[in-house]
N, C-alpha and C positions, 0 to 999 in steps of 0.2 A: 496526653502523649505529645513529645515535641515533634518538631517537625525532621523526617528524617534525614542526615548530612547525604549529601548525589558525590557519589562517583562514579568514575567511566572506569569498563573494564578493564581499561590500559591502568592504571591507578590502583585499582584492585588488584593486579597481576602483579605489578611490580612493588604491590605491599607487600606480597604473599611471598615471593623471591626473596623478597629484603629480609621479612623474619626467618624466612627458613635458611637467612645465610649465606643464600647463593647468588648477592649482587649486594656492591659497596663494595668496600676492603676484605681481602680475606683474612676471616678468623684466626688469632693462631691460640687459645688459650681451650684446650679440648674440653677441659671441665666446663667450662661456659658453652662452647657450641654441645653437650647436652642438655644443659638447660634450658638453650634456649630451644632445642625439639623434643623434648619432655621422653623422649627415649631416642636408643638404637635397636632397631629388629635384628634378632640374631637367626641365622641359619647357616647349616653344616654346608650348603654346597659350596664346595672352589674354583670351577671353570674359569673363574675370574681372580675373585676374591670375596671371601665371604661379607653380608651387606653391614654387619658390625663394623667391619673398619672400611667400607667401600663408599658410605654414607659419608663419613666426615673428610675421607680423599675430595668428592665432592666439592667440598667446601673450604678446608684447609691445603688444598693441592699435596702433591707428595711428599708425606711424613712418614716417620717411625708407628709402626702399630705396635710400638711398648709403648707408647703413649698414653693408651688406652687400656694395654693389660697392668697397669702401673696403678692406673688411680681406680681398676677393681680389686686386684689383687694385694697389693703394698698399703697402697694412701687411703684404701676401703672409704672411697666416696661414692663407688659404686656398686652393683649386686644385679643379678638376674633372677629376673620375675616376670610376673604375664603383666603387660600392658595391654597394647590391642591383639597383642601375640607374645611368642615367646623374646625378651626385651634384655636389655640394658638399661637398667634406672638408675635414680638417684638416691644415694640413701636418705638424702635431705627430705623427699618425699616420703618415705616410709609410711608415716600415716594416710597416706592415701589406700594405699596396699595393703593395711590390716583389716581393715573391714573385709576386705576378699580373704582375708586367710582365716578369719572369725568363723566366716559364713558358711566356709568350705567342708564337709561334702555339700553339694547341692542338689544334685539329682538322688531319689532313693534308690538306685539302683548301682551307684557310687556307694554309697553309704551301705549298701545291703554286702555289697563284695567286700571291702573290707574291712565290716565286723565279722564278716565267714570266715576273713582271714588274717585275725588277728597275733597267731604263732609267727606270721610271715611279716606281720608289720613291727612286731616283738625283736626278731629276729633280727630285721633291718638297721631298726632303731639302737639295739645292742649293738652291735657291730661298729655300726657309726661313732656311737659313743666309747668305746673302747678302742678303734682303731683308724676314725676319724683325724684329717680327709683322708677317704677312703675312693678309690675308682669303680664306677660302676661294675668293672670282669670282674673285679674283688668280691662282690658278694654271688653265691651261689643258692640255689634253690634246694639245693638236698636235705635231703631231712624235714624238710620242711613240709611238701605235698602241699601245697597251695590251693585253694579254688579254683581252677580256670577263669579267668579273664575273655570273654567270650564278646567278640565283634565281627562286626561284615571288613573292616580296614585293618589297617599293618601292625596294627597292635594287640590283634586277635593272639591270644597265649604269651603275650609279653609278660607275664604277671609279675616279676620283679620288677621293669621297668616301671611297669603301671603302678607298681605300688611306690615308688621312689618320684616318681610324677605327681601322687596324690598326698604325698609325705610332702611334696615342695608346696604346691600350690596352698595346699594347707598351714603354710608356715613352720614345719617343725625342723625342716632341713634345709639349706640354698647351697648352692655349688660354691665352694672356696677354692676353685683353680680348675686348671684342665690340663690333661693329658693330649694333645691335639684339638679331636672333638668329645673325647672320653673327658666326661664330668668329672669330678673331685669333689662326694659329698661330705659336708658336718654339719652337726647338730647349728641349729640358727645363730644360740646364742653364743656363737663360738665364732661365728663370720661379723654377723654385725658389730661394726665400734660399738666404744660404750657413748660414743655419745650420739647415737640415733634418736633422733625425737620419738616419744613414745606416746604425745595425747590419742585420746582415741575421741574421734571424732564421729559425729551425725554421719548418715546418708545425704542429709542436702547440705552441709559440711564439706564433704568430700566432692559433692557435685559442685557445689561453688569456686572451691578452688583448683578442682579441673578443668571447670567452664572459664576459668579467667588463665590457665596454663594453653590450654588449645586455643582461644582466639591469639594468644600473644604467637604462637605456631604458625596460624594460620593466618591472622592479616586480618579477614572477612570470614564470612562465614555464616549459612544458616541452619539453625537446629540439627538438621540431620546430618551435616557434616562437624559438626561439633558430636555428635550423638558416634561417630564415625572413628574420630580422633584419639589418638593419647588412649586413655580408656576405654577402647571402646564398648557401646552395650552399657554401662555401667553409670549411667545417667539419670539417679533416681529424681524424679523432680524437675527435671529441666524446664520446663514450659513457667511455673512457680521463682524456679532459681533465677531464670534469666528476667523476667520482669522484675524481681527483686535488685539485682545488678544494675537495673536500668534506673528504675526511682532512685538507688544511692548514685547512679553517674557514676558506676564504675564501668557498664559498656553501653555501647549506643545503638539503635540503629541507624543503617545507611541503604540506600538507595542505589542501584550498580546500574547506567545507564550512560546511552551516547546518543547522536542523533543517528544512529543506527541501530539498536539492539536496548532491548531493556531486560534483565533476568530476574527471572520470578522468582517469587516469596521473598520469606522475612530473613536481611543478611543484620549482621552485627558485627561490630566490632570494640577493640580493650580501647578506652578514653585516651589512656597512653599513646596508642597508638596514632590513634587522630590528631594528636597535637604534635608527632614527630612528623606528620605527612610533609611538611612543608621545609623541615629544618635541612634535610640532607638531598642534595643533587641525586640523578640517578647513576648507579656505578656498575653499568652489566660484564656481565662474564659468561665463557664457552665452557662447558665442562659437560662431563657425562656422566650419569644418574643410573647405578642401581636399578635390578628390575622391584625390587622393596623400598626404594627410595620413599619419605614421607610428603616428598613434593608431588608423588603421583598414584601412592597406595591407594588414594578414593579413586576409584575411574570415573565416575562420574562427574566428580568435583574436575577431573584432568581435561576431562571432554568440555564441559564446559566453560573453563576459564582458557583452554589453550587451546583448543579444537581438535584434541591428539585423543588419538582411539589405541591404548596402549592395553596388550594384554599378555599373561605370562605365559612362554610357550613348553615351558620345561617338561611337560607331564603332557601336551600333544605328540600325536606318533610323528617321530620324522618327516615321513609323505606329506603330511596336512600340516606341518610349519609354516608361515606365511616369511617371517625372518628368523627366527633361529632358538636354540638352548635356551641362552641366558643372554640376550639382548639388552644393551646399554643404549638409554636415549639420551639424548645431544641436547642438550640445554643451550643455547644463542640469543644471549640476552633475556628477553622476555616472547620467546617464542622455542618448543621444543620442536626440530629443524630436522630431526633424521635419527637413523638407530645403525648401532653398530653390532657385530653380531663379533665377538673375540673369544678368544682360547689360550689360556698363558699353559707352556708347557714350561714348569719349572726348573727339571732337569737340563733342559736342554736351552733354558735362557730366552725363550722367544717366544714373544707375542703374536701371533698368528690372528690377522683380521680377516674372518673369513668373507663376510663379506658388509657393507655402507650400503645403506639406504638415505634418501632426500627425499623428505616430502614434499608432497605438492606446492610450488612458491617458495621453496626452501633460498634462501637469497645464494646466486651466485660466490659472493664474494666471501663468503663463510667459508670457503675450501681452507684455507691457511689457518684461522682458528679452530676448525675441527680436528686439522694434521695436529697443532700444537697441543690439545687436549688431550689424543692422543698419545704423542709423545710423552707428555705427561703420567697417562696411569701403566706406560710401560715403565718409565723412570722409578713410580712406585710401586710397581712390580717385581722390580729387579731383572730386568728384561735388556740382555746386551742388543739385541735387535727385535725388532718390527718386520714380519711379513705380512703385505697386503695381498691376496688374490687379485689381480687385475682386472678379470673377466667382472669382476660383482662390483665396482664403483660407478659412483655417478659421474656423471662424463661432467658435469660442471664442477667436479670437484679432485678430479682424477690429477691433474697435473699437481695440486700443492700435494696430495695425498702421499703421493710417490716420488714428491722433491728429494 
């Protein structure tokens, strides 16, 4: 085994930025900034803007989000499917994603529901294909008398959705458009171009070249945060894969260390990488991150590399919020420096910040790039004004805030 390359976690940090985009130049070619995060997580909520197009504001600053329904819909470069959640991929990936649609039902108690209800899966499937894209209110239950779909969560009695849920993951359906957040389903082969790659690949196939998609994501990285990423769960082999990577010198390890701090276990990183470490200056930038952002979806990886203890408070009661709904963290430079808690009311044109938090050591002098950030995801909001609550700023940051 060679000897491992040392980096300091400053080094590591601002690998990890640089892949994911968010320091150098900014991106402007969208199909490219999703390959190089190997997805977009999609969800329905808007307090802000939903993380599908709030993820690459991030990184492209204030764009058009037909940008993005452009090359799913029109240019079919891309499709929704489960990566480490419900996602935005690539169709160029595809074969990654068949073996999960092969393998699908997985649980027998999936598989048990429905073949009990197979009239309803009939039905669906008919439907689609004669009246496909088709909106989810479009199809109805009647006639039909379904099995119960029976859960302790919010899906207990959804039986149509649930079946149009296990229709997708299964490959036989993908959304071809949306009505807002109402899907538009058809049949697959009717979404997909014809020119989708269609090999069908191994299990350590597929882990290989996911294992070599997530470290180009992530910079560094050890086992469990690869095991974490992109796909995740779905790392068959990896202990095998990655020593194999390693004898061909396609990833390395390295060593994360300063004369202050060393972090345990085994990290790794893409060869590629290693040899860019040195080519490009550093190029930091202020911007604010999604509470699904893929710079901070591991928390633990988050805590560790930035010392930021970030959690999602959407689904805590009011009372017990510590800062807010859907709280946006502040990215400065190679340090995450504070959260904003905001509320776009569309109608009414205005961004309502309710209330800026500064972490501890937060540098003074960030006050005027954090306004500017700011001003920014109002711009691509479409936000004629900016209200700040005054009461809830940080006094070191209060004057540029409300310049």
């Amino acid at each position: 085994m060679t000897t491992p390359l040392t980096l300091t976690p400053q080094t590591a940090r601002r690998l990890f930025l640089t892949q994911q985009q968010l320091a150098g130049p900014r991106p402007t070619d969208m199909l490219a900034l999703v390959r190089a995060l190997g997805c977009l997580q999609i969800d329905p909520i808007r307090v802000v803007e939903r993380p599908q197009y709030l993820i690459p504001f991030s990184r492209l600053g204030p764009y058009a989000p037909e940008k993005l329904d452009t090359l799913l819909w029109r240019d079919q470069q891309l499709f929704e499917y489960w990566a480490h959640c419900a996602s935005i991929v690539l169709v160029e990936d595809y074969p990654l994603y068949a073996p999960m649609m092969r393998a699908y039902p997985w649980s027998d108690r999936t598989k048990d529901w429905i073949a009990q209800n197979e009239k309803l899966k009939r039905y669906v499937l008919r439907e689609i294909k004669q009246r496909g894209p088709v909106l989810s209110r479009a199809l109805t239950e009647d006639g039909v008398h379904p099995e119960a779909w029976v859960s302790t969560g919010w899906t207990s009695g959804r039986n149509l959705s649930r079946m149009l849920d296990f229709l997708w993951i299964g490959g036989k359906i993908m959304v071809a458009g949306r009505d807002g957040i109402q899907k538009k389903w058809d049949l697959s082969e009717r979404v997909l171009p014809t020119w989708t790659p269609r090999e069908k690949l191994s299990e350590r196939e597929v882990t290989r070249r996911a294992v070599e998609r997530a470290l180009h994501s992530l910079g560094v990285a050890t086992p469990r945060q690869i095991q974490f990423h992109f796909l995740r769960g779905r790392y068959a082999e990896l202990p095998t894969v990655l020593a194999r990577l390693e004898k061909e010198g396609r990833v390395q390890r390295v060593a994360i260390k300063d004369a202050h701090t060393t972090w345990p276990g085994a990290w790794y990183m893409h060869t590629a990488e290693a040899e860019r470490l040195s080519q490009n200056g550093w190029q930091p930038r202020t911007t604010l991150l999604s509470p699904f952002d893929p710079l901070i979806c591991d928390r633990a990886r988050t805590a560790q590399m930035f010392g930021y203890d970030f959690r999602i408070e959407i689904y805590v009661p009011k009372p017990k919020r510590k800062y807010g709904y859907y709280v946006l963290s502040v990215l400065h430079g190679e340090q995450l420096i504070g959260r904003i808690d905001p509320e776009m009311d569309r109608e009414a044109e205005t961004l309502t910040i309710n209330a800026v938090y500064a972490e501890p050591g937060a540098p003074k002098e960030a006050g005027p790039a954090v306004a500017n950030a700011v001003a920014e995801l109002a711009t691509f909001l479409g936000a004629r004004q900016v209200i700040y609550q005054k009461q809830r700023l940080p006094a070191a940051w209060k004057k540029a805030l409300l310049a």
